[in-house]
C-alpha positions in Angstrom: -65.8 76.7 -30.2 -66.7 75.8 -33.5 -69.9 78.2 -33.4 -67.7 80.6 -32.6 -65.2 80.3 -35.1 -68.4 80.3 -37.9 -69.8 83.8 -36.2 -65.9 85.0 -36.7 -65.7 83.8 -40.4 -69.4 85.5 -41.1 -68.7 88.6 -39.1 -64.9 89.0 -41.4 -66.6 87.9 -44.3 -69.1 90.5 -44.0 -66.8 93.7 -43.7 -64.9 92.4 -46.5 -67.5 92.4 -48.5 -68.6 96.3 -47.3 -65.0 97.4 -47.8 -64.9 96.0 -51.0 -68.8 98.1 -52.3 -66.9 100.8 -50.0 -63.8 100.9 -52.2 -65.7 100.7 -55.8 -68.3 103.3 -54.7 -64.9 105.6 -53.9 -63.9 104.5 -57.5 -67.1 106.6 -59.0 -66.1 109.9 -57.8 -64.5 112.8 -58.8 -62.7 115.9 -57.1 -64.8 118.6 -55.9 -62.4 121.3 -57.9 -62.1 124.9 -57.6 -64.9 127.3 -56.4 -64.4 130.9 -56.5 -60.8 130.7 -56.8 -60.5 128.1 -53.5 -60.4 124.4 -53.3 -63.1 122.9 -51.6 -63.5 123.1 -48.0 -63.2 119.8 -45.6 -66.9 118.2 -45.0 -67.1 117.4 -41.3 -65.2 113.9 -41.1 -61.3 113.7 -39.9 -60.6 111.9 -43.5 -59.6 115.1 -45.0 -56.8 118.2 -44.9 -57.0 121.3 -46.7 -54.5 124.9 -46.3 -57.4 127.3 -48.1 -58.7 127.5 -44.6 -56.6 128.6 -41.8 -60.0 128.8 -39.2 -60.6 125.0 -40.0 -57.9 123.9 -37.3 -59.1 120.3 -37.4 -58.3 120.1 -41.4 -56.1 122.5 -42.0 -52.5 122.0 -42.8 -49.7 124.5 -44.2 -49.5 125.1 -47.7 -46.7 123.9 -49.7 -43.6 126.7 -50.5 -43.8 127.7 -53.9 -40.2 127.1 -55.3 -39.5 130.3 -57.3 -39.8 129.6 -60.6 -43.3 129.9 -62.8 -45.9 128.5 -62.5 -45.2 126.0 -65.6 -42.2 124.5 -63.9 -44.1 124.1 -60.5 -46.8 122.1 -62.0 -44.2 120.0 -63.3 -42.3 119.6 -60.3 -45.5 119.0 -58.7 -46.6 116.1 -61.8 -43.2 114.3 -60.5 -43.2 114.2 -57.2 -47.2 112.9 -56.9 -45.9 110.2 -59.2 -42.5 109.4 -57.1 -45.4 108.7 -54.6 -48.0 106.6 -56.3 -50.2 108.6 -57.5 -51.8 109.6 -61.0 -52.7 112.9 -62.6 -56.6 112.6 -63.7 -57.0 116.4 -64.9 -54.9 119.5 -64.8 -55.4 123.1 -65.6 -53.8 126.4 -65.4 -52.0 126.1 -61.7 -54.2 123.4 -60.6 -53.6 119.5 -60.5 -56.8 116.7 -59.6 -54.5 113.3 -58.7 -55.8 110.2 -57.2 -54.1 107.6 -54.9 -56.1 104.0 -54.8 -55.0 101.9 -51.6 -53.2 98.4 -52.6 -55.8 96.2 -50.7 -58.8 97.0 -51.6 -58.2 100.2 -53.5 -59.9 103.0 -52.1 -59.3 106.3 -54.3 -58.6 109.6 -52.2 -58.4 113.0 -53.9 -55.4 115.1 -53.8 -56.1 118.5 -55.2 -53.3 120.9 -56.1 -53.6 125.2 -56.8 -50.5 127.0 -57.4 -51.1 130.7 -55.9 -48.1 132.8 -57.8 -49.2 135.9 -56.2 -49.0 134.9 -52.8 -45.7 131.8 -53.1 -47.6 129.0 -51.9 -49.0 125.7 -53.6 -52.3 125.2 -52.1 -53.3 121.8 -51.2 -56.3 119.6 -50.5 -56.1 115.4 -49.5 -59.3 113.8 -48.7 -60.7 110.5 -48.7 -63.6 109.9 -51.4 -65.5 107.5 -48.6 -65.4 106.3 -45.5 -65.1 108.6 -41.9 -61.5 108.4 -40.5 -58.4 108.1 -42.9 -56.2 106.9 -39.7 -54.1 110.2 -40.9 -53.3 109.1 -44.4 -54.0 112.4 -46.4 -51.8 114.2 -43.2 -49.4 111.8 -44.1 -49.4 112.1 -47.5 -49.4 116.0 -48.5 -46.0 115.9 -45.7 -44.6 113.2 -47.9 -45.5 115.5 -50.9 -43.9 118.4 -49.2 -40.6 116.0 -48.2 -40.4 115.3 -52.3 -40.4 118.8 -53.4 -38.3 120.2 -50.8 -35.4 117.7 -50.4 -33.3 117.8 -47.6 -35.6 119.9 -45.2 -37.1 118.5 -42.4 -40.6 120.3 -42.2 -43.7 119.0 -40.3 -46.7 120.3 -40.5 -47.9 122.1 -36.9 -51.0 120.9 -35.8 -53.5 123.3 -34.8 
C-alpha cells in the first residue's frame, strides 16, 4: 500500500511538473497574425476554432455579427467585452485585435485573434491553444461567451458542423 501511494505521489508529481514547462513554454509565443488578408488557419489538433474557413468543419465556428457601426467603435466594443472576460489586448491594428487568456492554475496562454471584415458585416475570429493537443472545448467556449457579450440578450450557439 505504501509502495503504491509513493508510485501515486511520483507519477502526480511528474505531470505537474510537465504542465508547469507546458504552461511557460505556451508563455513564449505569439499569435500567428494575418496572412493574405485571413487569420491563420487551425493546425491539425482539436485545441483550436477559426470562421476564415468554412471547409474546416472540425475548427470552424460562425463569425461574429458585425454591429453596424465603424469599424473604430467595433474594435472598441470588441476591447471591452474580451476584458469583461479575462482577457488582455497584446497588439491591435487597423480591424484586427491579438488578446491572450492565461488559465488560473497553471496559466497556459491561448490566442484569441480578432479581424473586423466591414465589407462583408462579420468579425472574424480565431481561439487556439498555444500548446498542448485537446483544449476540452475551451476556445468553443470562449469565442460563444465573446459572442454572448457583444450581443446581449440573444441566445446564439454556434452550429457544429
Amino acid at each position: 500500500m505504501k509502495k503504491a501511494f509513493v508510485v501515486l505521489l511520483v507519477l502526480v508529481a511528474a505531470i505537474s511538473v510537465r504542465f508547469v514547462f507546458l504552461a511557460r513554454s505556451s508563455r513564449a509565443g505569439s499569435p500567428p497574425g494575418v496572412t493574405g488578408g485571413r487569420l491563420a488557419k487551425c493546425p491539425d489538433k482539436p485545441n483550436c476554432v477559426c470562421s476564415e474557413y468554412v471547409d474546416d468543419t472540425g475548427h470552424y465556428i460562425e463569425p461574429l455579427a458585425h454591429p453596424h457601426v465603424s469599424t473604430t467603435q467595433t474594435m472598441i466594443l470588441l476591447k471591452t467585452a474580451v476584458q469583461e472576460l479575462g482577457g488582455t489586448v497584446q497588439a491591435e491594428a487597423e480591424g484586427y485585435l491579438a488578446i491572450t487568456f492565461a488559465t488560473a492554475v497553471f496559466g497556459f496562454v491561448d490566442d484569441v485573434e480578432v479581424r473586423v471584415d466591414s465589407l462583408q458585416n462579420l468579425v472574424h475570429i480565431r481561439s487556439a491553444s498555444r500548446t498542448g493537443y485537446s483544449d476540452l472545448g475551451v476556445n468553443r467556449t470562449r469565442v460563444e461567451a465573446l459572442r454572448a457579450v457583444l450581443t446581449p440578450g440573444e441566445s446564439y450557439r454556434s452550429e457544429q458542423r
